[in-house]
PDB file with SEQRES, HELIX, SHEET and CRYST1 records, atoms N, CA, C and O in Angstrom:
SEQRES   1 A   83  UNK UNK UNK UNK UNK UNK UNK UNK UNK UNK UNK UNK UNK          
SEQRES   2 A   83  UNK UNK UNK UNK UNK UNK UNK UNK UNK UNK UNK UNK UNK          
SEQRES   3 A   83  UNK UNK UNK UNK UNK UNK UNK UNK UNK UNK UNK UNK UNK          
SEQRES   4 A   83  UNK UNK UNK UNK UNK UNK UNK UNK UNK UNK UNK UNK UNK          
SEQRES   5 A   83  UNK UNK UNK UNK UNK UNK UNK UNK UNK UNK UNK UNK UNK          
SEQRES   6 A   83  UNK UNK UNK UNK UNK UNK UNK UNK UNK UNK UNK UNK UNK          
SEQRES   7 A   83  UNK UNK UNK UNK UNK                                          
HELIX    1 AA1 UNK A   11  UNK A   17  1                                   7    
HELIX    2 AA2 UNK A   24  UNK A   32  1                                   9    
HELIX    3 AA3 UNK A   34  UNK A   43  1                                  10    
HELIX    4 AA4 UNK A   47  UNK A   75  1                                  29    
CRYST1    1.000    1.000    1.000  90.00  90.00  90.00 P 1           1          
ATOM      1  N   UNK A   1     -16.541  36.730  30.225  1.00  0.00           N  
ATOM      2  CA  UNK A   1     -17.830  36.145  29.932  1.00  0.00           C  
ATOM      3  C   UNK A   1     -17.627  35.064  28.869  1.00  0.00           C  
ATOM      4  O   UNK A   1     -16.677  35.212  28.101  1.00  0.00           O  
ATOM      5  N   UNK A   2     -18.330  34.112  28.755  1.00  0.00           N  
ATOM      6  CA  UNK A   2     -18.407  32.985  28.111  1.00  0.00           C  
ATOM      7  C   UNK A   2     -19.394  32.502  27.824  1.00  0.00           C  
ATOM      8  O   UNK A   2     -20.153  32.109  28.710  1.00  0.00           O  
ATOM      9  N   UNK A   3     -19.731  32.362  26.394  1.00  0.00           N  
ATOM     10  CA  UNK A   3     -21.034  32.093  25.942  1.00  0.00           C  
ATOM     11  C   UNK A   3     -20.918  30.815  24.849  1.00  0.00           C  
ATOM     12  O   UNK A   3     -20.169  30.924  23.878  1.00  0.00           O  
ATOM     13  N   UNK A   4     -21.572  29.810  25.037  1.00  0.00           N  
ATOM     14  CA  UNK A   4     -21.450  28.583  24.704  1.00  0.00           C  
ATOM     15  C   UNK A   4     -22.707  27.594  23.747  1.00  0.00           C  
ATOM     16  O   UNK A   4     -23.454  26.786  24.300  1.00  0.00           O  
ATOM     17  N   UNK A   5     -22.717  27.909  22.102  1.00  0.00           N  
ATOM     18  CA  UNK A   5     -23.989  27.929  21.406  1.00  0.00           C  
ATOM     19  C   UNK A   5     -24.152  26.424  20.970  1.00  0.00           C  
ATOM     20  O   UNK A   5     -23.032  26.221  20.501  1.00  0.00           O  
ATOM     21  N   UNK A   6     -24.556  25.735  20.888  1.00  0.00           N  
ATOM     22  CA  UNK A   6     -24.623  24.385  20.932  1.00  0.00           C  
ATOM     23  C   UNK A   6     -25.612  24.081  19.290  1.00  0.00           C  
ATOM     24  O   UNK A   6     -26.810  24.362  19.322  1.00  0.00           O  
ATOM     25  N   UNK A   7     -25.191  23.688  18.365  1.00  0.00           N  
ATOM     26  CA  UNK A   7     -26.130  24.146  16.902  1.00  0.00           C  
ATOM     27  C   UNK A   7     -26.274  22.000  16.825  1.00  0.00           C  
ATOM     28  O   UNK A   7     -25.334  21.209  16.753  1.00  0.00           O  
ATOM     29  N   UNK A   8     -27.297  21.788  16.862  1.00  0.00           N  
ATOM     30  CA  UNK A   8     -27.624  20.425  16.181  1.00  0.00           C  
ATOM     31  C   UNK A   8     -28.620  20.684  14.725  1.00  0.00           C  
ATOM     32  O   UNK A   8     -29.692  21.247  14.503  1.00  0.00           O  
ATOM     33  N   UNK A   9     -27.574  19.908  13.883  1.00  0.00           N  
ATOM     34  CA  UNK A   9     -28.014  19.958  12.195  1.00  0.00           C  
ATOM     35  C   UNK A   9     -27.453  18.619  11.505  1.00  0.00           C  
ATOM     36  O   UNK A   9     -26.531  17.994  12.029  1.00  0.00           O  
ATOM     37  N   UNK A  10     -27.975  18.264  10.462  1.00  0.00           N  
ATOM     38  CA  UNK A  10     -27.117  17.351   9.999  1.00  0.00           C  
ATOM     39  C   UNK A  10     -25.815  18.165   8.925  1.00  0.00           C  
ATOM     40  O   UNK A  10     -25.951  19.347   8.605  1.00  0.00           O  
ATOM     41  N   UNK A  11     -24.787  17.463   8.535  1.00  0.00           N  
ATOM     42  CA  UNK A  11     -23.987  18.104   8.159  1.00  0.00           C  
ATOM     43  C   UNK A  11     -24.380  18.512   6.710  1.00  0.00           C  
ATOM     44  O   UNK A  11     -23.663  19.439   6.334  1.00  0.00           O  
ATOM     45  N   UNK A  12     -25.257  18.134   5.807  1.00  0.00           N  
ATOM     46  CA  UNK A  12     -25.954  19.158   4.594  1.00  0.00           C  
ATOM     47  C   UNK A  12     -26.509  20.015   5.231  1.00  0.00           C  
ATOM     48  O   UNK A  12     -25.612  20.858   5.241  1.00  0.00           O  
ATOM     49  N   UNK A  13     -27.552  20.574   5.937  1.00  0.00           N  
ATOM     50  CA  UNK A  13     -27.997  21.940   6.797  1.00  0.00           C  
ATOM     51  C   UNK A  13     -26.839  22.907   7.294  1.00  0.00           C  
ATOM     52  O   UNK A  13     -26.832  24.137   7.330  1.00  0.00           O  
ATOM     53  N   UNK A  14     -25.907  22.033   7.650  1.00  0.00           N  
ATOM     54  CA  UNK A  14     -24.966  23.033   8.093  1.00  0.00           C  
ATOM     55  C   UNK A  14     -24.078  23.687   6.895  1.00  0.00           C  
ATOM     56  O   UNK A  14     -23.685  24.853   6.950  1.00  0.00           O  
ATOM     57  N   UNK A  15     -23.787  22.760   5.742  1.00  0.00           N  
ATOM     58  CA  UNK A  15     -23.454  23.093   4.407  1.00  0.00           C  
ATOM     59  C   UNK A  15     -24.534  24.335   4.043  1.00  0.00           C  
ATOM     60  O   UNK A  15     -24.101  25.458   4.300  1.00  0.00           O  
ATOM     61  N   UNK A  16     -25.292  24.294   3.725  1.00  0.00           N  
ATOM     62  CA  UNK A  16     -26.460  25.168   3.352  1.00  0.00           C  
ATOM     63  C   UNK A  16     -26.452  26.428   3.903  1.00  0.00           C  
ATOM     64  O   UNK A  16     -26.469  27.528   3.351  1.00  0.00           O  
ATOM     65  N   UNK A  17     -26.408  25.969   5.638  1.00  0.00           N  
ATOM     66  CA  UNK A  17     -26.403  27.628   5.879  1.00  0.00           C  
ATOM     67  C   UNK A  17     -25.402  28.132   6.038  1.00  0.00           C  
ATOM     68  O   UNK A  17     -25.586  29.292   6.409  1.00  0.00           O  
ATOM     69  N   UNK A  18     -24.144  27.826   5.938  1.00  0.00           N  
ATOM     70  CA  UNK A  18     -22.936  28.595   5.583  1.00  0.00           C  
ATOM     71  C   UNK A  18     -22.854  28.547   4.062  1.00  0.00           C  
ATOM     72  O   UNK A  18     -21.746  28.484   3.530  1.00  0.00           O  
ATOM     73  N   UNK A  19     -23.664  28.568   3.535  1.00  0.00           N  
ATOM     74  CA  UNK A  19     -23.648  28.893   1.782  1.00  0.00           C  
ATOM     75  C   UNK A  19     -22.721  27.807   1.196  1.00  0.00           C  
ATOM     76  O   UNK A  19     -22.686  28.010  -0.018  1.00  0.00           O  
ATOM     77  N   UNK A  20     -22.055  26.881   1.477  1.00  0.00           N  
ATOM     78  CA  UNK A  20     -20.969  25.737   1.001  1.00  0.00           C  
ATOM     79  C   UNK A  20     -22.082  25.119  -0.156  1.00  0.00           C  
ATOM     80  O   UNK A  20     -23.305  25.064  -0.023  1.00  0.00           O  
ATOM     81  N   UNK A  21     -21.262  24.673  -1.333  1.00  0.00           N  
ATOM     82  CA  UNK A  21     -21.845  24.246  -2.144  1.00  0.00           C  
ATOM     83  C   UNK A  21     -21.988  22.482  -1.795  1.00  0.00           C  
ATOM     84  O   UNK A  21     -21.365  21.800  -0.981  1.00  0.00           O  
ATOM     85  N   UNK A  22     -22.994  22.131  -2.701  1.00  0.00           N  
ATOM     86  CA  UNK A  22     -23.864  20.549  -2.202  1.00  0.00           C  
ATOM     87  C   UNK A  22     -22.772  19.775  -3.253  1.00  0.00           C  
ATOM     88  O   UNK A  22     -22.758  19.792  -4.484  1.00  0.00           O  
ATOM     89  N   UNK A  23     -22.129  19.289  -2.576  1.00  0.00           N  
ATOM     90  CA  UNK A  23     -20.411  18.159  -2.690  1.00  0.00           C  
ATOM     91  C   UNK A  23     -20.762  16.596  -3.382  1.00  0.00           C  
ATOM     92  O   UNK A  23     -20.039  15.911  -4.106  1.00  0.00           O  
ATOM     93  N   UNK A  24     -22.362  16.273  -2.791  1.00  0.00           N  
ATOM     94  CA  UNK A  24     -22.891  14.880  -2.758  1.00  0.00           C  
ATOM     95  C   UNK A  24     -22.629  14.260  -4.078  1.00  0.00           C  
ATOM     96  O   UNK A  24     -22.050  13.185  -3.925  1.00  0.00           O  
ATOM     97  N   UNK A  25     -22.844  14.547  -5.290  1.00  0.00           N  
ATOM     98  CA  UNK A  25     -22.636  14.242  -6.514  1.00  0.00           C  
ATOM     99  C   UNK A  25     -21.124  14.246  -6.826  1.00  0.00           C  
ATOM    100  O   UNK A  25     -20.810  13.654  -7.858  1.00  0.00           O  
ATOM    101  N   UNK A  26     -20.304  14.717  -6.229  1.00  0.00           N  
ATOM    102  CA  UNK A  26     -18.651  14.868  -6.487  1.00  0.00           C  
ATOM    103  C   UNK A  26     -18.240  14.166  -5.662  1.00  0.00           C  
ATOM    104  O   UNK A  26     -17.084  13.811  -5.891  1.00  0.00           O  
ATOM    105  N   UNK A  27     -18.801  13.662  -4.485  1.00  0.00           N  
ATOM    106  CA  UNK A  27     -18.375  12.951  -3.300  1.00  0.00           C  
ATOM    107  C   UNK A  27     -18.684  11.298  -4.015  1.00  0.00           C  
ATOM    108  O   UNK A  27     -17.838  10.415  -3.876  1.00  0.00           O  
ATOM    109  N   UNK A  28     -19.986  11.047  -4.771  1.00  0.00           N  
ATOM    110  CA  UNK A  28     -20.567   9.721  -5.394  1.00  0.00           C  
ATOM    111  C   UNK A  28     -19.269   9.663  -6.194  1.00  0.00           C  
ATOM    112  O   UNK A  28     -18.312   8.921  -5.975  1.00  0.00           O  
ATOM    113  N   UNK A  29     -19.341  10.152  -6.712  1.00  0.00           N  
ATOM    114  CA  UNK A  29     -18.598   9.954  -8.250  1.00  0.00           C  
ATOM    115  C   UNK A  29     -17.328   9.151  -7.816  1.00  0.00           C  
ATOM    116  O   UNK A  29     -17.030   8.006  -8.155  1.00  0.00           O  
ATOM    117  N   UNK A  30     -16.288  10.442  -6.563  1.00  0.00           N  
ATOM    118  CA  UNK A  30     -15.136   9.987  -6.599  1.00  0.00           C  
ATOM    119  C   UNK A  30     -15.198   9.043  -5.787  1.00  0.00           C  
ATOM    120  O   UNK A  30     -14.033   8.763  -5.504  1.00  0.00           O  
ATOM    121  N   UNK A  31     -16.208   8.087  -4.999  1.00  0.00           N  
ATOM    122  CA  UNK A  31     -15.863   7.098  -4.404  1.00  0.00           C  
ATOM    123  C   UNK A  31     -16.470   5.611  -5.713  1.00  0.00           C  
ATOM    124  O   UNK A  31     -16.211   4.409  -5.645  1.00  0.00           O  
ATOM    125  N   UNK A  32     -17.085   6.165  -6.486  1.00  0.00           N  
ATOM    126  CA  UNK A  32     -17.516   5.072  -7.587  1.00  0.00           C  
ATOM    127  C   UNK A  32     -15.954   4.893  -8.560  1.00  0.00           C  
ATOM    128  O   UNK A  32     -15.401   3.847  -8.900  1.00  0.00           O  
ATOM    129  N   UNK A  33     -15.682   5.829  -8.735  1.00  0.00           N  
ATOM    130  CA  UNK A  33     -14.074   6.005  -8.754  1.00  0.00           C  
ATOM    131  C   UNK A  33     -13.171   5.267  -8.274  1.00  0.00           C  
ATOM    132  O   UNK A  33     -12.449   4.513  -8.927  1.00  0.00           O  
ATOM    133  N   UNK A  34     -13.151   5.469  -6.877  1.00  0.00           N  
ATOM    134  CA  UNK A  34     -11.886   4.783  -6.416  1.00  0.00           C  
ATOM    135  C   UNK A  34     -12.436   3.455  -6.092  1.00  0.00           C  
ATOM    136  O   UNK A  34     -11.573   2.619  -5.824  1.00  0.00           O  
ATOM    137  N   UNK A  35     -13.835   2.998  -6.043  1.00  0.00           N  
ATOM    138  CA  UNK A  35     -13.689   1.600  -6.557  1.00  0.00           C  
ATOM    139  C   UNK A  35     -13.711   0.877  -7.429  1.00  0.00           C  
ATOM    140  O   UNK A  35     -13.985  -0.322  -7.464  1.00  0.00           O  
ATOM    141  N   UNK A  36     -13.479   1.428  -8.037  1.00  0.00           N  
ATOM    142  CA  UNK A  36     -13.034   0.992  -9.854  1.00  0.00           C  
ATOM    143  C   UNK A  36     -11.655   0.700  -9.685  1.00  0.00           C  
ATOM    144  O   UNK A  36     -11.181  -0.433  -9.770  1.00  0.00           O  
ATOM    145  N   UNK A  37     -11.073   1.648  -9.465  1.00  0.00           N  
ATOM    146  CA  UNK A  37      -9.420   1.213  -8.977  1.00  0.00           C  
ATOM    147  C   UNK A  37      -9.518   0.446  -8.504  1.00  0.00           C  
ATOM    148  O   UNK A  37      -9.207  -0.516  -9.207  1.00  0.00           O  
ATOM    149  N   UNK A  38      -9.978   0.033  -7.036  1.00  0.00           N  
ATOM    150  CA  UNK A  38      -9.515  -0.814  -6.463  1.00  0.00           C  
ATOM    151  C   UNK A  38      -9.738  -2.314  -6.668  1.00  0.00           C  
ATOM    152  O   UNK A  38      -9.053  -3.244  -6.241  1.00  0.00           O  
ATOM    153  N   UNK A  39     -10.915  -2.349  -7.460  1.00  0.00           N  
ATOM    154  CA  UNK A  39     -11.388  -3.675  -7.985  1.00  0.00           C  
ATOM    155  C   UNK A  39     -10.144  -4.151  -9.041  1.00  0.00           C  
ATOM    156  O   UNK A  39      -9.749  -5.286  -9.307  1.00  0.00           O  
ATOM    157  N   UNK A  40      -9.701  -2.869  -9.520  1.00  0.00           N  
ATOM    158  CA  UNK A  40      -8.913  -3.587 -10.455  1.00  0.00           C  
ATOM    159  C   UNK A  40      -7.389  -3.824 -10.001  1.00  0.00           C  
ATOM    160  O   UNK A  40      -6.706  -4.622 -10.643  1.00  0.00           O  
ATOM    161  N   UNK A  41      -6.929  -3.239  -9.061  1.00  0.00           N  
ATOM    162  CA  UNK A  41      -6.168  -3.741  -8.249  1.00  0.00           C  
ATOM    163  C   UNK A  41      -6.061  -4.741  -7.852  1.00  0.00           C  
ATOM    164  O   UNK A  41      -5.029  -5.394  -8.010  1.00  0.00           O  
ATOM    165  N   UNK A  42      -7.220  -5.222  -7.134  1.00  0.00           N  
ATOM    166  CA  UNK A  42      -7.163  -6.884  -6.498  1.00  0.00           C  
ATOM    167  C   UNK A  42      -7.076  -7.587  -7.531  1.00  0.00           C  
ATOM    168  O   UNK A  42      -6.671  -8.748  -7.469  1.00  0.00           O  
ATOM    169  N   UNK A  43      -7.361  -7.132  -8.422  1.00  0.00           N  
ATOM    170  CA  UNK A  43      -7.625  -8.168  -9.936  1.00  0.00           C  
ATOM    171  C   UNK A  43      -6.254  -8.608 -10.018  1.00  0.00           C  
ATOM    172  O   UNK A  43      -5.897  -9.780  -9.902  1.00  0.00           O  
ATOM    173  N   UNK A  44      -5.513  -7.633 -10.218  1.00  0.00           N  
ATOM    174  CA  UNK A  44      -3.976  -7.761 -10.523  1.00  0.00           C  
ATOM    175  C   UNK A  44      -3.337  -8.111  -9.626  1.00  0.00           C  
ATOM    176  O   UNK A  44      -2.136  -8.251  -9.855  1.00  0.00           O  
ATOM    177  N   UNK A  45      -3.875  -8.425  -8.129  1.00  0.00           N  
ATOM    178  CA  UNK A  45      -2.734  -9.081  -7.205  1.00  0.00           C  
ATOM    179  C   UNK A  45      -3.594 -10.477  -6.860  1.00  0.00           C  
ATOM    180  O   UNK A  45      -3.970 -10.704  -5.711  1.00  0.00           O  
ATOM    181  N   UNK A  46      -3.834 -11.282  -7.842  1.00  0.00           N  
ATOM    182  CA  UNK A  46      -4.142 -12.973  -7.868  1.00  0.00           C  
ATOM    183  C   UNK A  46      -3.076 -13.823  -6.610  1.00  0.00           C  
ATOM    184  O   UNK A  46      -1.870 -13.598  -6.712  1.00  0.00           O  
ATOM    185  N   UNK A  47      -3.430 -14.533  -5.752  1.00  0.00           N  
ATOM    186  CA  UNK A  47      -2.378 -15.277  -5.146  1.00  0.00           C  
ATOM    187  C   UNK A  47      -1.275 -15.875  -6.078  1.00  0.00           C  
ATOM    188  O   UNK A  47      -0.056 -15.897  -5.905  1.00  0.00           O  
ATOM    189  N   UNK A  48      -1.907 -16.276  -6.947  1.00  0.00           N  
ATOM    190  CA  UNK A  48      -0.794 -17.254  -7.806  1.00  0.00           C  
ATOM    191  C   UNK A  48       0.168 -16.297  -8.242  1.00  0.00           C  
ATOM    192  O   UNK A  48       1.352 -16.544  -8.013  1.00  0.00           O  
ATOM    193  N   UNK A  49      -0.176 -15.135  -8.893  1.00  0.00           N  
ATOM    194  CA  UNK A  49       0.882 -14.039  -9.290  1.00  0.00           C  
ATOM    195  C   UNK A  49       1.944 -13.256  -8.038  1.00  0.00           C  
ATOM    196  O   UNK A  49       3.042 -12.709  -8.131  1.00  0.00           O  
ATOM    197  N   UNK A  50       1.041 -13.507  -6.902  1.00  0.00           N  
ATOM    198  CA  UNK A  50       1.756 -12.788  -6.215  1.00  0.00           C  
ATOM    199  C   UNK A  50       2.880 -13.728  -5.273  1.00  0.00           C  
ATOM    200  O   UNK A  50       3.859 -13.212  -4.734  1.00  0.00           O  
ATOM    201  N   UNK A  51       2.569 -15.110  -5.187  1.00  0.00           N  
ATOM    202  CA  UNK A  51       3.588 -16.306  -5.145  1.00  0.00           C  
ATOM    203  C   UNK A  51       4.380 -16.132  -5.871  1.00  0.00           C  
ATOM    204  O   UNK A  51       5.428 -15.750  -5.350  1.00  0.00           O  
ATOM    205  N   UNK A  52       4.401 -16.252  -7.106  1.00  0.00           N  
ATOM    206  CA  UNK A  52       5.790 -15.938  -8.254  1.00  0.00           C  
ATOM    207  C   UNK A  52       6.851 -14.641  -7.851  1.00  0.00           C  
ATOM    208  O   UNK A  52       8.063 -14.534  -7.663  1.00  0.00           O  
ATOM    209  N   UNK A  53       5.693 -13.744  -7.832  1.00  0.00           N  
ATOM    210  CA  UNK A  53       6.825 -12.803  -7.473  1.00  0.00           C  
ATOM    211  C   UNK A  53       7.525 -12.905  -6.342  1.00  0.00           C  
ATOM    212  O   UNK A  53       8.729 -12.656  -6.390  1.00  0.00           O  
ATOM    213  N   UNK A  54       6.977 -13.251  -5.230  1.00  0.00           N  
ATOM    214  CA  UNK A  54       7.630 -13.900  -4.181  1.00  0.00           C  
ATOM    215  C   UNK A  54       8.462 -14.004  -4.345  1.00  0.00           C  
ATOM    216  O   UNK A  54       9.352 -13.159  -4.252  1.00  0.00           O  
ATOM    217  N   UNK A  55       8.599 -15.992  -4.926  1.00  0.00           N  
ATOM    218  CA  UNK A  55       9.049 -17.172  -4.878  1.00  0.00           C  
ATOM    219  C   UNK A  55      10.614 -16.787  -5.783  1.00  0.00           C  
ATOM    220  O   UNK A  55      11.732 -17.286  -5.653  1.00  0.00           O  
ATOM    221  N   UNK A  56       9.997 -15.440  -6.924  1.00  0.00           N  
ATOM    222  CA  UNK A  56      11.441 -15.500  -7.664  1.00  0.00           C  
ATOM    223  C   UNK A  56      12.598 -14.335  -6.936  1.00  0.00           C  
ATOM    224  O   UNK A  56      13.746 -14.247  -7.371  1.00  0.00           O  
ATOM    225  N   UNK A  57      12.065 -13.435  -5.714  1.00  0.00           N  
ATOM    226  CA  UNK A  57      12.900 -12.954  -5.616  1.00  0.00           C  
ATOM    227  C   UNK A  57      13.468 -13.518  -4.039  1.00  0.00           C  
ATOM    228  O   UNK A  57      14.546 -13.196  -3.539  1.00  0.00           O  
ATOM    229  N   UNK A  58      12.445 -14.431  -3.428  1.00  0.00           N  
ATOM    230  CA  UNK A  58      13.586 -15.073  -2.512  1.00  0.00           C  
ATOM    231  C   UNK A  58      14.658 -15.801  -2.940  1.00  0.00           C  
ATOM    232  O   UNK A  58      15.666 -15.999  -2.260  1.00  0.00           O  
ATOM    233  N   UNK A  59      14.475 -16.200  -4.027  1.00  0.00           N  
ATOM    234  CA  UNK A  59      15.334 -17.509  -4.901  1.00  0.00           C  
ATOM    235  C   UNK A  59      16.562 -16.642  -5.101  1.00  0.00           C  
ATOM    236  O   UNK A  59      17.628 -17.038  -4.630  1.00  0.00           O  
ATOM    237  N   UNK A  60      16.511 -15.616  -5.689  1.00  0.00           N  
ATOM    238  CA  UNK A  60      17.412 -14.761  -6.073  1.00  0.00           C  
ATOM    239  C   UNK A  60      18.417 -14.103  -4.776  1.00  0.00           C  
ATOM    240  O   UNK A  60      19.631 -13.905  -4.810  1.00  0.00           O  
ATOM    241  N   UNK A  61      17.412 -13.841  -3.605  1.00  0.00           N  
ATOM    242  CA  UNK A  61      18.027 -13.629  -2.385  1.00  0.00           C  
ATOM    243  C   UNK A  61      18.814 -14.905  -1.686  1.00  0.00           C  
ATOM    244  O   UNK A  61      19.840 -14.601  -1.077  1.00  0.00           O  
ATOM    245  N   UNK A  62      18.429 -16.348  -1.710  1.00  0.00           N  
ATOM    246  CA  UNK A  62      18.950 -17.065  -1.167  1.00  0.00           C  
ATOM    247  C   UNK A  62      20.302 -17.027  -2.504  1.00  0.00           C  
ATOM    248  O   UNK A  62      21.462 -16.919  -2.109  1.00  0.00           O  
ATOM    249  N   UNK A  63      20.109 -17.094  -3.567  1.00  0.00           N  
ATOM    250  CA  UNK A  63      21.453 -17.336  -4.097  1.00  0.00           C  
ATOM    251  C   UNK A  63      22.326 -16.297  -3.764  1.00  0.00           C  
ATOM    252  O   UNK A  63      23.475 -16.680  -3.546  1.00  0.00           O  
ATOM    253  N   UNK A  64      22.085 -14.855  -3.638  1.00  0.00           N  
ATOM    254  CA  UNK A  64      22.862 -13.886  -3.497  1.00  0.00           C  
ATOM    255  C   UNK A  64      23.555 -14.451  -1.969  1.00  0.00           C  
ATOM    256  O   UNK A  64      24.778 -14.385  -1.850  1.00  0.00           O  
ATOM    257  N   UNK A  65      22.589 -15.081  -0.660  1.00  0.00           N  
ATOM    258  CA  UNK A  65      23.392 -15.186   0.502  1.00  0.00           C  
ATOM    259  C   UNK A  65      24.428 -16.098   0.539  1.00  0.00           C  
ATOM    260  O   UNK A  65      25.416 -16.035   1.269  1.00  0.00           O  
ATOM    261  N   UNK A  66      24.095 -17.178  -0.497  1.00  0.00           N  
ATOM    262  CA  UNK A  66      25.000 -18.086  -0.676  1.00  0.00           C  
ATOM    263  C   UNK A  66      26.249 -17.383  -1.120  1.00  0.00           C  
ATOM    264  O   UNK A  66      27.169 -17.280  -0.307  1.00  0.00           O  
ATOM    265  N   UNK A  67      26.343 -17.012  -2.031  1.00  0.00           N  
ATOM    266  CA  UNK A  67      27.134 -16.400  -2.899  1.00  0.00           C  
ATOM    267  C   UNK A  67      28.204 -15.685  -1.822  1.00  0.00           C  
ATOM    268  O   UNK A  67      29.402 -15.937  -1.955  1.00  0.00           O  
ATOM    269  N   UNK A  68      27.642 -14.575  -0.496  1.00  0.00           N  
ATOM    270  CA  UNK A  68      28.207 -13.664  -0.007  1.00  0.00           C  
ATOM    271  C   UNK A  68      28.936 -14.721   0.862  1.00  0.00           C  
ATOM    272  O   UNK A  68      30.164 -14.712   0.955  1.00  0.00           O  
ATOM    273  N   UNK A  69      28.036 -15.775   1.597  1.00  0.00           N  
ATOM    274  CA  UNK A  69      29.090 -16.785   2.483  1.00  0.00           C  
ATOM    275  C   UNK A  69      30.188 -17.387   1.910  1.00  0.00           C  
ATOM    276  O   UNK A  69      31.327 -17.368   2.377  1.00  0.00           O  
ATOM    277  N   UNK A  70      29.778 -18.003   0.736  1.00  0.00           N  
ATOM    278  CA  UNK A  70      31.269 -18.819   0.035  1.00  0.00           C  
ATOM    279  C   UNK A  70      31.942 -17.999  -0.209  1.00  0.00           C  
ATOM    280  O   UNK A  70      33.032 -18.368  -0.647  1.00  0.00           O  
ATOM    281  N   UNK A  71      31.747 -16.656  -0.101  1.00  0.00           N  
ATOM    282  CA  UNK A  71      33.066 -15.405  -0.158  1.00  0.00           C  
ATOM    283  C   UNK A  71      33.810 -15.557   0.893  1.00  0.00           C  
ATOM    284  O   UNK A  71      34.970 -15.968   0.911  1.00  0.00           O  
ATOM    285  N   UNK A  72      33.065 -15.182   1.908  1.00  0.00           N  
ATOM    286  CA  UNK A  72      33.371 -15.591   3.348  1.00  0.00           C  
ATOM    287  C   UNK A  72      34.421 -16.524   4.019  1.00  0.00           C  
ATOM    288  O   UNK A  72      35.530 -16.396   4.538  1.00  0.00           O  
ATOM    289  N   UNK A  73      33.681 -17.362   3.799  1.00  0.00           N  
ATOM    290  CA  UNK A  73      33.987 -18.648   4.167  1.00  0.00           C  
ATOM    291  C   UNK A  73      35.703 -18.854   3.289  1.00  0.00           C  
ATOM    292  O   UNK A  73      36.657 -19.284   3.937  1.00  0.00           O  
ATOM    293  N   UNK A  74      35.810 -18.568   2.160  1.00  0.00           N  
ATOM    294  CA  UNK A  74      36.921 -18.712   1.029  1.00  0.00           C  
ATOM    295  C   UNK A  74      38.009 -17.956   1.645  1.00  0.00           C  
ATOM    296  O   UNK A  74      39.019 -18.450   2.147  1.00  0.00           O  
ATOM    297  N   UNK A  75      37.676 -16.541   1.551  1.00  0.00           N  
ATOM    298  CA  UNK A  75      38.661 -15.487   2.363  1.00  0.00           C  
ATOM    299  C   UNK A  75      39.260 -15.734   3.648  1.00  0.00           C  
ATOM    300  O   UNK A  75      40.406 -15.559   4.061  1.00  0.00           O  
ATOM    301  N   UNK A  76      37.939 -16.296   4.319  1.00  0.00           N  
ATOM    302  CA  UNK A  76      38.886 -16.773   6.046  1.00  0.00           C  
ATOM    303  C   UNK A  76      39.747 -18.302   5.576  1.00  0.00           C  
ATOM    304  O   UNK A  76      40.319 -18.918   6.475  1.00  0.00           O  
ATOM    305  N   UNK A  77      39.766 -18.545   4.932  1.00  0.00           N  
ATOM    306  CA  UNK A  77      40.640 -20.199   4.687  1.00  0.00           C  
ATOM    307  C   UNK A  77      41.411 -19.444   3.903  1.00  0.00           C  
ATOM    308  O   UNK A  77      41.932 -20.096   2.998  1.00  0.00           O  
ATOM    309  N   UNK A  78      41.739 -18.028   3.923  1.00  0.00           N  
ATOM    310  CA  UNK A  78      43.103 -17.898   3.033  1.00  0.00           C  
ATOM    311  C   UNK A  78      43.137 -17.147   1.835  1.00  0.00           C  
ATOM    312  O   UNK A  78      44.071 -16.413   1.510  1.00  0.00           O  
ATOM    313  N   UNK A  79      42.076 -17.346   1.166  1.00  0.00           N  
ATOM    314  CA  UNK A  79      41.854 -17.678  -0.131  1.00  0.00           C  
ATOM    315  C   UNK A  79      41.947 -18.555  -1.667  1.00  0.00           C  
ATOM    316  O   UNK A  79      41.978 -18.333  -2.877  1.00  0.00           O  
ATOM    317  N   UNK A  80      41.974 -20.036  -0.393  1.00  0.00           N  
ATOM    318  CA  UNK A  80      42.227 -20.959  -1.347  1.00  0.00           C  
ATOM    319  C   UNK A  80      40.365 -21.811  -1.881  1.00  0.00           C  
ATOM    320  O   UNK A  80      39.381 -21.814  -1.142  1.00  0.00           O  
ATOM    321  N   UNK A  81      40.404 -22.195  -2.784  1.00  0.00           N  
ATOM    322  CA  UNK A  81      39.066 -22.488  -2.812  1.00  0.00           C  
ATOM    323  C   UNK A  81      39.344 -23.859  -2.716  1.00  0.00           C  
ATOM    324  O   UNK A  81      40.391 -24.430  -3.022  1.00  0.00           O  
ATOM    325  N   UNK A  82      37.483 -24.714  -1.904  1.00  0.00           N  
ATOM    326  CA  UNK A  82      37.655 -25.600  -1.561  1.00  0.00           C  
ATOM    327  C   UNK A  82      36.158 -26.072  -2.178  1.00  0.00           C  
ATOM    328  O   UNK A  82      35.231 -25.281  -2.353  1.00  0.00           O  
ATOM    329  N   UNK A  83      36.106 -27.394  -2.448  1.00  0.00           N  
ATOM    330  CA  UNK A  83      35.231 -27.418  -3.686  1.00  0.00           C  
ATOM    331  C   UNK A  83      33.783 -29.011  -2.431  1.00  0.00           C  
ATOM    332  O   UNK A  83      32.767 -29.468  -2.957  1.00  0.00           O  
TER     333      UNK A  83                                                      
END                                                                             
């Protein structure tokens, strides 16, 4: 046998009558919360700041690739350097 109860409530009624405590004020809070964070997040990622950081660690990456080829490049000719 199979019996199939179909309950339409909104989800505070349904809180209520399973005795669950009312969340709404803890639910405000922590989303007034996490947009506080997040406002201040975007604050701190400005385009211009986040170009720099970029800009200084590709710089740093292109010198490092350079660096690994003229190894390269040096070792297969022998190891004589060529200027």
């Amino acid at each position: 046998m199979k019996v199939t109860v179909e309950v339409d409530c909104t989800p505070v009624e349904a809180r209520s009558f399973l005795g669950l405590p009312d969340v709404t004020a803890l639910n405000d809070h922590m989303m007034a919360e996490m947009q506080k964070r997040m406002d201040a997040n975007m604050a701190a990622l400005a385009p211009d700041e986040l170009m720099k950081t970029w800009m200084s660690v590709g710089m740093g990456a292109q010198e490092q690739f350079r660096k690994l080829m003229t190894a390269a490049t040096t070792s297969a000719m022998g190891g004589s350097k060529t200027k």
